[in-house]
N, C-alpha and C positions, 0 to 999 in steps of 0.2 A: 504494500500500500504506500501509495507516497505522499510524505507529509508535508514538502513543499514544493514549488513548485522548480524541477532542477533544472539547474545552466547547463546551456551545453557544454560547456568546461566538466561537468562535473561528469557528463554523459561519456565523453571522450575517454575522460579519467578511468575510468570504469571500461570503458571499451579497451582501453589499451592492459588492464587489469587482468582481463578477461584471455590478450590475444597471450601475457606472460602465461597466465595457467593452462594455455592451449600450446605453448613453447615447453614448459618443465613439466606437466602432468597431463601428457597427451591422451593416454588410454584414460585418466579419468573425466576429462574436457569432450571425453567422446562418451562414457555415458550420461554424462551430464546433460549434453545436445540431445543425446538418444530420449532420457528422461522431462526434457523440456520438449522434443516434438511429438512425445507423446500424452502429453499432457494437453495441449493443444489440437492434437488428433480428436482425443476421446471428449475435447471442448469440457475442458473441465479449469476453472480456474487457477491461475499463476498463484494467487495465494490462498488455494489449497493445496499445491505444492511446496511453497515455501512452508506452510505449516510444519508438513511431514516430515521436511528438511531441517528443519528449525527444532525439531520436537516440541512445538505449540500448542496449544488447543487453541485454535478459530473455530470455533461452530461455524460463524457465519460464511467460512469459504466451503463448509462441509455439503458436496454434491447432494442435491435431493432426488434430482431422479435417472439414478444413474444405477443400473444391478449390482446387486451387494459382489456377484460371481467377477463384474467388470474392475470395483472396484480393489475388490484383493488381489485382481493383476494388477492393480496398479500401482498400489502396494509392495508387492513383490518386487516390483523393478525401482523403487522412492528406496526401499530399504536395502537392496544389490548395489545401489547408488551410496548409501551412508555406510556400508562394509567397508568401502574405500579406504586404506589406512591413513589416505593424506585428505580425506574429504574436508577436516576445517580449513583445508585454502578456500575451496568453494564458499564455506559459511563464514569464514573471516573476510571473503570478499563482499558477501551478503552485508554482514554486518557493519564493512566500510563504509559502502554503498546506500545504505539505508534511504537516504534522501531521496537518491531517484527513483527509489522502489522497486521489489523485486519482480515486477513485471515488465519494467523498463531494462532491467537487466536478463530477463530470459528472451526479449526480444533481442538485446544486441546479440546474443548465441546464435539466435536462430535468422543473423544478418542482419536485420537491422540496421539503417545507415542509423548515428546518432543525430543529424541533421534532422529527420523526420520526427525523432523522438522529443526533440527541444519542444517543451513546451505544449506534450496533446498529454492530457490524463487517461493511460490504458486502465 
């Protein structure tokens, strides 16, 4: 969720964040994408993802009409994702990031120019 409204500076910041953890933690920058395009496949919210990642409780991102059978796949692959032994880069990048919010940051994974992103609330 973002809480204000981010510079592009700060988008960038994070984009270039983003392209380091995709330079030193390749294989996990790839399930990362894997778990961010499928989270978007199944049209299911950025922050009920970041929940799962987060270990949060958001009710309010929790899917209402999505099969319980759909959601434990989905599951399975959020928590293959946090097995990672380096996965707090991901979530101390999260946690950097914050401002722009973690849906501004799952789009720049998934391409994302940050030009586009300056300034629309996803």
């Amino acid at each position: 969720m973002a809480l204000a409204v981010a510079g592009l500076n700060d988008i960038c910041k994070a984009k270039d964040d983003l392209e380091a953890i995709k330079q030193q933690h390749g294989e996990l920058y790839e399930q990362v994408l894997h778990v961010v395009s499928l989270t978007r496949q199944l049209q299911l919210n950025y922050g009920y993802m970041s929940s799962l990642l987060m270990d949060e409780e958001l009710p309010e991102y929790k899917p209402q009409f999505v099969r319980e059978s759909v959601l434990r796949l989905y599951h399975c692959e959020v928590q293959s994702l946090k097995e990672f032994s380096d996965i707090h880069v991901v979530k101390d990048l999260m946690k950097k990031h914050r401002k722009i919010g973690d849906s501004r940051i799952f789009l720049l994974i998934l391409g994302a120019k940050p030009e586009r992103l300056h300034g629309s609330m996803v």
